[in-house]
N, C-alpha and C positions, 0 to 999 in steps of 0.2 A: 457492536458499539465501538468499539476499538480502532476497526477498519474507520469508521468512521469519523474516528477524530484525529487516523492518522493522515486523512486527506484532507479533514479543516485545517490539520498544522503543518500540512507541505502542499500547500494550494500549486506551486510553480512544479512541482514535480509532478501534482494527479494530472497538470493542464499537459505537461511534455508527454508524458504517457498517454493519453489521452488523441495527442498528434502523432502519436508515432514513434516514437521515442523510448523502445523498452528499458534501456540503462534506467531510466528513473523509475521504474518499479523499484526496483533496490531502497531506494530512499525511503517508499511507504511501508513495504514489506519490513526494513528494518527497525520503523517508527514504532510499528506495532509489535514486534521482540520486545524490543525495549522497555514501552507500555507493558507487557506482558513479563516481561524480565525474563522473558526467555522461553515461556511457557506454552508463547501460541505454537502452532506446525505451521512454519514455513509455505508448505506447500498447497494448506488451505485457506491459508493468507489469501496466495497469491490467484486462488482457484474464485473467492469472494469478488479480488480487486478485477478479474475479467470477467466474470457476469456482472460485475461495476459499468463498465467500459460498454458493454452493450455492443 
């Protein structure tokens, strides 16, 4: 759920990432820390956001 409202609230970052643009993972990955206060793993963030991507 998290993932998913970190890419309702950085729509321009899930769109760059999406074309190509890995620097803006950073923005959603870090949306969801944040949401999370720190508490998600980074690295299944990021494991979510590319079977996101398809």
């Amino acid at each position: 759920q998290m993932v998913d409202d970190a890419i309702a609230a950085q729509p321009d970052a899930w769109a760059k990432y999406c074309a190509g643009e890995e620097k803006a993972l950073g923005a959603i990955v870090g949306a969801v820390m944040k949401s999370s206060k720190g508490k998600a793993d980074g690295k299944v963030v990021t494991a979510i956001l590319l079977s996101r991507k398809g």
